[in-house]
N, C-alpha and C positions, 0 to 999 in steps of 0.2 A: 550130410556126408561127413566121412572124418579127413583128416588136415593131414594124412604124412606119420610119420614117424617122431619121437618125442626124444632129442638128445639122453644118454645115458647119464643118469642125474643120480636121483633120489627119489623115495616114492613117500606120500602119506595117506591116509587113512583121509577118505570121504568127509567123515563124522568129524574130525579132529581138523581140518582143513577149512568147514563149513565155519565154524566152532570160532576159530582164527578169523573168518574173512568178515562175520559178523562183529567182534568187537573193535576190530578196526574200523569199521566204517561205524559205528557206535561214536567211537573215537573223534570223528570228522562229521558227527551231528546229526546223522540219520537218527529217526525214529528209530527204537525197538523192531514195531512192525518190518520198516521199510530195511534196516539192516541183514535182518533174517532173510527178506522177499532177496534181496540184493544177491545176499552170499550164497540162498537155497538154487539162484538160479548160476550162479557162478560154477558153483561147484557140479550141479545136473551138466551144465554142459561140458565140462570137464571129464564126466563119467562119460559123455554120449562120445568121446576122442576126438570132439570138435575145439584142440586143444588153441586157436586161432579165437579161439571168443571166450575160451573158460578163464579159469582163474589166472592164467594169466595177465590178463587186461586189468585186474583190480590195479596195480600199483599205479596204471595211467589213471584210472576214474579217482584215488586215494589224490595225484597231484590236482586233478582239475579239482577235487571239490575242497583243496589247501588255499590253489589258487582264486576259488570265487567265480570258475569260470560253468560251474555244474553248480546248483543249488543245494544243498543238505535236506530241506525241510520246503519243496514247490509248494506253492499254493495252485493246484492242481482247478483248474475250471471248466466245466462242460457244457456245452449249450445242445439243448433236442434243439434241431433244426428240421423237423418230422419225424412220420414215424419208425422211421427204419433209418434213420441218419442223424450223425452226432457231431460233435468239434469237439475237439479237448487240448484246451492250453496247455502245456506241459509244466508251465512255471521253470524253463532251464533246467527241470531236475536230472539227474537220472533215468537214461533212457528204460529203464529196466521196469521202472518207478512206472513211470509213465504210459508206457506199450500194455502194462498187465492192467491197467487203470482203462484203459481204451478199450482194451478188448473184451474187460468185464462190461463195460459199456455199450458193447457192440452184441454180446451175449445178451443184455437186458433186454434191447432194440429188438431180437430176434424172437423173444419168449411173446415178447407183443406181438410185433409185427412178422413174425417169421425170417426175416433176415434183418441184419443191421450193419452197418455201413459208416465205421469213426472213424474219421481223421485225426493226427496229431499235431500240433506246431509248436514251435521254443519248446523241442527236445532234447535230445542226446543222443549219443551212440548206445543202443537199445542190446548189445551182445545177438547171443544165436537166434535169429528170426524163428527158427522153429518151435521157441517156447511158447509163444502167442497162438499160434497155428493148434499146438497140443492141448493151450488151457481151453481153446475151447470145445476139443473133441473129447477130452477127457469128461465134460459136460455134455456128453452124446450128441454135439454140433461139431456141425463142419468147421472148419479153421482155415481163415486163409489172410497173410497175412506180406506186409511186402515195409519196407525200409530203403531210404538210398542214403547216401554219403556223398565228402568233397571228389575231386576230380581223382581215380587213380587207375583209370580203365583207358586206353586208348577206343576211337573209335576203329570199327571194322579201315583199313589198310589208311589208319592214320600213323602217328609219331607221335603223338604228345596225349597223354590222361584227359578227358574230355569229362565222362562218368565215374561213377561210384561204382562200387561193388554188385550195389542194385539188387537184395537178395528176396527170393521169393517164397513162401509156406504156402503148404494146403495140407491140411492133416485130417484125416476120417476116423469116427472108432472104428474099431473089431470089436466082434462080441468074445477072442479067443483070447486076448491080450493087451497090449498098450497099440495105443491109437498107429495106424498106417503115416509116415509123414514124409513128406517131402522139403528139406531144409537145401537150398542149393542158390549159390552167389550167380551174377549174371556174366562173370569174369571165369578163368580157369582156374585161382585161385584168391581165396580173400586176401586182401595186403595184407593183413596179420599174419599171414605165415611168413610176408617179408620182414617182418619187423621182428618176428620169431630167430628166425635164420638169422638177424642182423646180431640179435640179445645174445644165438648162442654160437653164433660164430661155422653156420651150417650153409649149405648151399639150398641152389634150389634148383626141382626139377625144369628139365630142358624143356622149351618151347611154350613158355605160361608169362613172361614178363623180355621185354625191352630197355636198354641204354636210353642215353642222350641221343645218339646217333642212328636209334630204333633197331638197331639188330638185337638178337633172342641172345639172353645172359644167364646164364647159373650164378651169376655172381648177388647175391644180397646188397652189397652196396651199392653196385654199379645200375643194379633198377631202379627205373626210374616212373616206370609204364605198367600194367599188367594186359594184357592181351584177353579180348571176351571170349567164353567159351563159345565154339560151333560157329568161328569167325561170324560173318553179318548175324545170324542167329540170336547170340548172345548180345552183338550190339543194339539187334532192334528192341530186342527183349527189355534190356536195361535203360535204354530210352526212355520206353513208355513206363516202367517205372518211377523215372526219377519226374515225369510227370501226374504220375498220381501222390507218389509221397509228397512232391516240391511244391509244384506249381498247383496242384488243387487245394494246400491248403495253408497257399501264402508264402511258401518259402521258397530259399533260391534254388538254383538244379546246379551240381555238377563244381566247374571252374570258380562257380562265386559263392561257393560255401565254405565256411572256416575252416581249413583245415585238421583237421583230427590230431595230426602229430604237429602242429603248426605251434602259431601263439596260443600257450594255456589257458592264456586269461583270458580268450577268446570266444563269447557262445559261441555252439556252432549252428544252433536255430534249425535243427532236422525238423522231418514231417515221416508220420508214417500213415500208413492205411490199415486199419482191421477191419474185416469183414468173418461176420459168425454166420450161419445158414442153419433154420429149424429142422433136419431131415423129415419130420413129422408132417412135412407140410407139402410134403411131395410124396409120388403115387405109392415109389419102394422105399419111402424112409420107415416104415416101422420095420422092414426085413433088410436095411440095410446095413449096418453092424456084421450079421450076419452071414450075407452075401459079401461081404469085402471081406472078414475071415475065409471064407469060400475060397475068392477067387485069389487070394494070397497064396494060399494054399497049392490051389495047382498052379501057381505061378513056381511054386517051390517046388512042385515036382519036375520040373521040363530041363534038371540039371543037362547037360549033354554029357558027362562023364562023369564016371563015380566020384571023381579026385576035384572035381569044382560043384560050384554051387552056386544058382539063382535066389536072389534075396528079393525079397518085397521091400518097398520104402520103409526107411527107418528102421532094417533090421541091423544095418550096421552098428549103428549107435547102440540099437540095443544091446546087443554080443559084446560090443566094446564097454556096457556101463557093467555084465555080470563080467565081465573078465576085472574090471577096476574094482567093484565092489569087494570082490576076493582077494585081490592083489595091491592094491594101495594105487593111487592116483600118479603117474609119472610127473616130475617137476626137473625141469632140465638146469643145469651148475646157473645162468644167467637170473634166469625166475628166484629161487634158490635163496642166491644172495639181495636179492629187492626184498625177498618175504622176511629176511633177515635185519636187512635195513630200515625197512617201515614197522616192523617189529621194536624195532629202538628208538626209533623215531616218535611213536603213539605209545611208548612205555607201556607194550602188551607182550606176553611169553609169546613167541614162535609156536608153528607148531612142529611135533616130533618131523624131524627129516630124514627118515630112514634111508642108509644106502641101498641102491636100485642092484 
């Protein structure tokens, strides 16, 4: 889903932004490879208007991995632990790093065994959950894919952050397009839109985050909480989440997790889950690509008026990456000046920042 609206900034060019985010993190030691994977996925989700995980987040991952508290260069390790199930140490890297390493893994498990089933541990904040979900549909398998985070969810008719954000993927191909995906937090909105609104000095919508004192705030600084989607719904949902990321493979849930905007030099010791599925190994996998164009399709015809319109998952994103592809990528005055900053800092040319 996309995140809101992007302060009136300045816009750049995909290509030229990509371009940028790979030599800085060049910069701060990544591989080659692992640079490119970093920035390719930075910047996709930046085009999808998931602007709460795109490139904005690089200046936070650029401080962790100054600080030592993200690794540059994990010594990535994975154990079969059957045939359809894996573990993958992360080595502290980069969640990014990490998640696409898992889910190639989980992709392998499935060509064997028809589905596979990785765990991650001693990760990172892994950005838009829906890119794991996509790599593997894009490979004609299903994707499904989940992550949790420190505490910043209250529970259903609590007062204080208990959960993470808790986000969930399932992505299928089409045979007409890019894969169907479902990218959606377990919260009503990810904290990075609060920390968005904080950068650029913007509110937030009514009834999605809580004070100190638990009443509902537009105010960015004054939250403190963010509220689950579809009250109990979203709580239970994000629950059992943060038990399969956490606790199934070794790490902690929720309150006892390092905080994200906390001490930098803090791991924060995530876990995620990928799971890939063979379609071929079920009754309608060879007609299912297919049949999910199909039923896309007249999901899209059943507008109720000429002037709106019913989308399939992941069409937002998509509308939002050909409208940015043509138009240059929105970057709000806050973002702006960090690109500017770490630009001086890593002694690398900025990239062009065209007025919006």
């Amino acid at each position: 889903m996309t995140n809101g609206p992007v302060p009136t900034g300045f816009v750049v060019a995909a290509e030229a932004l990509q371009s940028w985010a790979a030599d800085a993190l060049r910069r701060q030691f990544l591989t080659d490879r692992d640079a490119r994977l970093v920035a390719g996925c930075l910047v996709q989700t930046s085009l999808w208007g998931i602007d709460t995980h795109g490139i904005g987040r690089l200046p936070h991952y650029l401080e962790r991995l100054e600080r030592g508290s993200i690794a540059a260069r994990p010594d990535l390790h994975v154990e079969r632990t059957g045939a359809a199930t894996a573990s993958v140490d992360g080595g502290h890297g980069l969640g990014m790093v990490v998640c696409d390493f898992a889910m190639d893994q989980a992709m392998q498990c499935a060509e064997d065994a028809g589905a596979g089933v990785v765990g991650c541990y001693h990760s990172s904040h892994c950005g838009a959950i829906g890119l794991y979900g996509r790599q593997a549909a894009q490979r004609g398998m299903i994707g499904i894919a989940f992550t949790h985070s420190d505490a910043f969810v209250a529970p259903h008719n609590g007062r204080r952050a208990f959960l993470g954000t808790n986000p969930i993927c399932i992505a299928v191909p089409s045979a007409d397009g890019p894969p169907l995906c479902l990218d959606m937090a377990t919260s009503t909105i990810p904290f990075n839109y609060v920390m968005n609104a904080r950068r650029d000095n913007t509110a937030l919508p009514p009834g999605v985050a809580i004070d100190d004192d638990g009443e509902t705030t537009t105010d960015a600084e004054a939250a403190r909480s963010l509220l689950p989607f579809a009250g109990h719904k979203g709580y239970a949902l994000g629950f059992m989440i943060d038990v399969l990321c956490g606790l199934l493979n070794g790490m902690a849930f929720g309150p006892h997790i390092a905080p994200m905007y906390g001490d930098l030099e803090a791991r924060r010791n995530l876990g995620s889950l990928m799971i890939a599925i063979d379609p071929r190994r079920f009754f309608g996998g060879d007609a299912l690509a297919g049949e999910v164009a199909r039923m896309a399709d007249e999901a899209r015809a059943m507008a109720a008026r000429p002037d709106s319109a019913v989308m399939a998952p992941g069409d937002p994103e998509y509308r939002t990456e050909r409208e940015r592809r043509r138009a240059g990528i929105p970057i709000g005055p806050g973002l702006a000046e960090q690109i500017r900053d770490w630009s001086q800092h890593l002694d690398i040319a900025p990239p062009p920042l065209d007025a919006a």
